[in-house]
C-alpha positions in Angstrom: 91.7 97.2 98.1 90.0 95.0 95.7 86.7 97.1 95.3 89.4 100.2 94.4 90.8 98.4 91.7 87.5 97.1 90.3 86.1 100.8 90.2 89.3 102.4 89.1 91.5 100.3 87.0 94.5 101.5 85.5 92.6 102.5 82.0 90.1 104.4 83.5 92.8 106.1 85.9 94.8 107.9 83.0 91.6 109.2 81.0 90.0 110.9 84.5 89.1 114.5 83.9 89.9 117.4 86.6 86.3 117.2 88.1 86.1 113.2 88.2 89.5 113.7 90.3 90.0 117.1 92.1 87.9 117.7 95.6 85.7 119.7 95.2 82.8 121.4 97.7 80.3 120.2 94.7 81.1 116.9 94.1 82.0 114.2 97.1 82.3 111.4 94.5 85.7 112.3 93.0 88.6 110.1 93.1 90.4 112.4 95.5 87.7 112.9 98.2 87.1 109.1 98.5 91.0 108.9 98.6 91.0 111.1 101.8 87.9 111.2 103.2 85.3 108.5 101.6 85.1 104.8 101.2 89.1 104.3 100.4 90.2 106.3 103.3 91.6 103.1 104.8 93.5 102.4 102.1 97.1 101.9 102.6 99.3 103.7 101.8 96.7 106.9 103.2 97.5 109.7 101.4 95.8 112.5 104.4 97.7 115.2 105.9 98.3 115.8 109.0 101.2 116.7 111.8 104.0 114.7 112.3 
């Protein structure tokens, strides 16, 4: 959790840009793919869907 933190602290969090945090097919190093499927997948809480 640490690593997140040091790559994304709370001042770079609010300036992100659409493409620096949507998925997208082009770009596997947004905030949101790592969330779900990349390096901070683990995280808790885990933000991917799935059934219940």
């Amino acid at each position: 959790m640490k690593l997140f933190y040091t790559e994304y602290p709370s001042e770079k969090l609010k300036d992100l840009s659409l493409e620096d945090y949507a998925i997208s097919n082009q770009n596997r190093g947004t905030l949101c793919y790592k969330l779900e499927f990349g390096k901070y997948r683990e995280c808790e809480p885990g933000i991917v869907g799935g059934f219940i």
